[in-house]
N, C-alpha and C positions, 0 to 999 in steps of 0.2 A: 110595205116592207120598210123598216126603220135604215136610216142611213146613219156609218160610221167612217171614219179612214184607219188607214194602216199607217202608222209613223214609220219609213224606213228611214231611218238616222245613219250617214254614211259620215267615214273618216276614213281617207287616204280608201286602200284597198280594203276596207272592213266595214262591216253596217253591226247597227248595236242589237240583239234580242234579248228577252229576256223569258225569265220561267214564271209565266206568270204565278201571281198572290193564291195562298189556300180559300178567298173569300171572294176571288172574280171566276165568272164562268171558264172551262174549259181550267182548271186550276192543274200548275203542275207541269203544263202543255210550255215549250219553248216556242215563243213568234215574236214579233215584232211588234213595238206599240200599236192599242187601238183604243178606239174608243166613240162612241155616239154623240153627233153634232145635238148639240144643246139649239135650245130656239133660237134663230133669228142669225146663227152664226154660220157663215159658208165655212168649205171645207177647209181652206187656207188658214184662218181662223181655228177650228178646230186643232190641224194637226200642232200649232204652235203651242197652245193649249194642254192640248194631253202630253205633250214633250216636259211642261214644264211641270204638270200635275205630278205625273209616274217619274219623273226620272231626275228633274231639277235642272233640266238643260234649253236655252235657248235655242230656238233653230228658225232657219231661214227655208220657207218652202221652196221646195226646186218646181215640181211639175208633179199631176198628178201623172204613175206612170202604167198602173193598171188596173183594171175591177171583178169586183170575184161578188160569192157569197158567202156570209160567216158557216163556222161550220157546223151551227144549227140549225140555218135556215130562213134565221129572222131576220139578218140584215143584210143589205145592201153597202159592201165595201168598195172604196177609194183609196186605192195604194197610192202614198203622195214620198217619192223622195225629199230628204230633207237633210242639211247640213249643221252641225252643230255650230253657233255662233257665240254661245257662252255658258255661263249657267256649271256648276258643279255636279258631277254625274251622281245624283243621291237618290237612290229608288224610295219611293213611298213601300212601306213594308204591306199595306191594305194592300196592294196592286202588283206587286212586283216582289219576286222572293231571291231572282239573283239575277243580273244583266251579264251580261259578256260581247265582249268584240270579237267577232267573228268573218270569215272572208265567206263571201255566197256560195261558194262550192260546198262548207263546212256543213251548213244546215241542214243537208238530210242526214249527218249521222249525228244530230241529236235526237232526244226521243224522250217524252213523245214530242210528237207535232203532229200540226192539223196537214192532215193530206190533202188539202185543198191548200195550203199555203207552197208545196214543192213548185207546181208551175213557176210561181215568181222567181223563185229562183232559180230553175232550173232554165226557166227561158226568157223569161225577163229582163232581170238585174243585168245579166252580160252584156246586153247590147245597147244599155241606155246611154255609155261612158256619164261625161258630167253631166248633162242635159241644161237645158235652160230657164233661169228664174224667171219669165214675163208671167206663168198662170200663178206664179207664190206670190209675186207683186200685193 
């Protein structure tokens, strides 16, 4: 099984998702950035990466803080909290067709979404408060 992360990009009480692009898998679907580790790059790495790819934003890994499977089957997901540290919020239109800031309670009455992403939110996100940068290092 292929390996990806899930970007959760947090500000204050709010994490960013978006709807993903008509041209990437699950199109249309609202989640949080992801994306598949390229060769040779760990996941930390990656999430920096696809933050700056999709959305133009710099961010600082916190921790990775939970693991799932996409919702095809084929990959093997790493949810890595992550903080905005600079960067202007500008979606790649190929990838992303609209972001919003949202609080984690919001995201189940978006729709659609992948129903394997609720758990994160719904039991996750609440109890990580800030968590710690040593595994984003």
């Amino acid at each position: 099984m292929k390996r990806a992360v899930v970007v959760v990009i947090r500000r204050g009480d709010r994490v960013l998702v978006i709807r993903r692009g008509a041209t990437t898998p699950g199109s249309g679907h609202w989640a949080p950035l992801a994306g598949k580790l390229e060769v040779g790059e760990d996941e930390a790495q990656a999430v920096r990466r696809e933050a700056l790819e999709e959305v133009g934003l710099h961010v600082r890994p916190i921790r990775r803080a939970w693991q799932s499977t996409s919702f095809d089957g084929r990959h093997e997901l790493s949810w890595w909290l992550a903080e905005a540290s600079g960067g202007t919020l500008r979606p790649d239109p190929r990838e992303v067709a609209v972001t919003r800031w949202i609080r984690p309670e919001e995201f189940a009455a978006l729709s659609p979404i992948f129903p394997g992403d609720l758990p994160f939110f719904d039991e996750v996100i609440g109890e990580l408060g800030s968590g710690s940068a040593e595994e984003g290092k």
